[in-house]
NUVEXDO-296980 format. One line per field, with one value per residue (C-alpha): y, x, z; chain. Coordinates in nm, 2 decimals. Example, Ala and Ser with C-alpha at 12.3 -4.5 7.8 and 13.67 -1.06 7.14 Angstrom:
2
c2: [-0.45|-0.11] .
c1: [1.23|1.37] .
c3: [0.78|0.71] .
chain: [A|A] .
***
This chain:
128
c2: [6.81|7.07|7.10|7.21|7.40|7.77|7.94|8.00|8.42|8.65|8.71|9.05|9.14|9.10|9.30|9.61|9.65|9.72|10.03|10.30|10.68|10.93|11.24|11.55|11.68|12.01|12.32|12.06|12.28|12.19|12.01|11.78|11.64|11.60|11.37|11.20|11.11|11.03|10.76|10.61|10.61|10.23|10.09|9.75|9.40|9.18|8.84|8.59|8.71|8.95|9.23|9.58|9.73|10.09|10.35|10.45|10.32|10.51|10.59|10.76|11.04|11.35|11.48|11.80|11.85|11.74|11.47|11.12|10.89|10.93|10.71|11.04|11.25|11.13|11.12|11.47|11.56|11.26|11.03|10.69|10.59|10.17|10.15|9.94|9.88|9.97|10.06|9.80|10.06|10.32|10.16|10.44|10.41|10.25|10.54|10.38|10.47|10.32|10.02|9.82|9.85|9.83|9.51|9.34|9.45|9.33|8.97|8.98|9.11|9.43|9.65|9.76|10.08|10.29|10.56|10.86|10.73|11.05|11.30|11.10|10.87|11.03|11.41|11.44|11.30|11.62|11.93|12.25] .
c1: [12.25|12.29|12.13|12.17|11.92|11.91|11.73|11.40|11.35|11.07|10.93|10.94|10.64|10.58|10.91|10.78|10.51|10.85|10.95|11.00|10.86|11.10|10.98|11.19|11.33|11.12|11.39|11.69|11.93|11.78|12.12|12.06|11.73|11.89|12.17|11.92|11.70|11.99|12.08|11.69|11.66|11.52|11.56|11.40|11.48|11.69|11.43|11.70|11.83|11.53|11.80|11.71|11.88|12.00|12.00|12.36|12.63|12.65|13.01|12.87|12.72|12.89|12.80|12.88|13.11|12.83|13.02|13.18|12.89|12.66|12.41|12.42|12.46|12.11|11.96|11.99|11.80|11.51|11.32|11.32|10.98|10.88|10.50|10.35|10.59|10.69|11.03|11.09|11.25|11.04|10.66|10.65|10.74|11.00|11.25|11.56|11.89|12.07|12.07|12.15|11.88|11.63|11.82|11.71|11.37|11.39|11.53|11.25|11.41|11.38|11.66|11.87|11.66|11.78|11.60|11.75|11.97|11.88|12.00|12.25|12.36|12.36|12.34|12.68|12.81|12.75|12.90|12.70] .
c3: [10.74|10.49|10.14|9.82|9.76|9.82|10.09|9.99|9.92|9.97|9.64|9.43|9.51|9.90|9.90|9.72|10.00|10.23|9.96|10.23|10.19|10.19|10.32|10.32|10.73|10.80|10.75|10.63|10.38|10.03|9.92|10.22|10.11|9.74|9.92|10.10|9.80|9.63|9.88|9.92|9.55|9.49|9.12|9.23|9.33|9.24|9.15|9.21|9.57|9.69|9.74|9.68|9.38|9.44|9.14|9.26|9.46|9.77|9.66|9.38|9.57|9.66|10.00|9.92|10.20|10.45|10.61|10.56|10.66|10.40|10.55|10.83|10.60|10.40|10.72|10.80|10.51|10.47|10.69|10.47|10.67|10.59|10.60|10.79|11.02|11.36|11.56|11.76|12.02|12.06|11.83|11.62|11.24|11.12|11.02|10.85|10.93|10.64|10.35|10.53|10.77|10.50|10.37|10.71|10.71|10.35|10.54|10.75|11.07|11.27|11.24|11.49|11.66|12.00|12.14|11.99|11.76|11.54|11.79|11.96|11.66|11.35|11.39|11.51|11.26|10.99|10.99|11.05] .
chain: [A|A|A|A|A|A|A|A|A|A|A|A|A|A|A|A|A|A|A|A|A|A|A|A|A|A|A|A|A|A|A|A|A|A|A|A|A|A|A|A|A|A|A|A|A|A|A|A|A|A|A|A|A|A|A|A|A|A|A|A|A|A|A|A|A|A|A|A|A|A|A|A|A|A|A|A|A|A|A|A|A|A|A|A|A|A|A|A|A|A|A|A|A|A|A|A|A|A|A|A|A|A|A|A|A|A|A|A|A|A|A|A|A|A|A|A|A|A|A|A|A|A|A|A|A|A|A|A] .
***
């Protein structure tokens, strides 16, 4: 039986406890981290859905020639690190990989995590 009321949402505030850190990759080029901060920067939530609200589109962001994949791309120059909580791979922190990720951590689910999805995942994916 289905119903017509929405599913319920997490409210505003349990979701800012989720806001992730980002914390700059030691020796990652300079123009890097600006990408990556970029990407992470959080405007809020949206109170009706619970969705995060981005302060750009991610087509909005010029990767300087970095690569395609932006979400790579950020990655190579920031760790968007959710406190708190720990990779379900590996039980260290949780080191996001994209918006998305943090969209179902923000849904109350764990994020798809493999070991060394930075070195074997995401690095390639830039030029150097």
């Amino acid at each position: 039986m289905t119903s017509d009321f929405p599913e319920p949402q997490p409210a505003v505030d349990d979701l800012t406890q989720l806001v992730p850190g980002v914390i700059s990759v030691d020796g990652a080029d300079p123009e890097l981290v600006a990408i990556g901060e970029r990407y992470w920067a959080l405007a809020g939530f949206a109170p009706e859905y619970g969705t995060p609200v981005w302060c750009e589109k991610t087509k909005d962001i010029d990767t300087a020639g970095w690569g395609h994949q932006i979400y790579a791309v950020a990655a190579a120059g920031v760790r968007a690190v959710v406190p708190g909580r720990k990779c379900p791979a590996c039980g260290g922190p949780l080191s996001l990989t994209s918006r998305t990720a943090f969209q179902q951590v923000c849904d109350n689910n764990d994020p798809e995590a493999s070991p060394g999805v930075w070195t074997q995942g995401l690095m390639p994916r830039l030029r150097v």
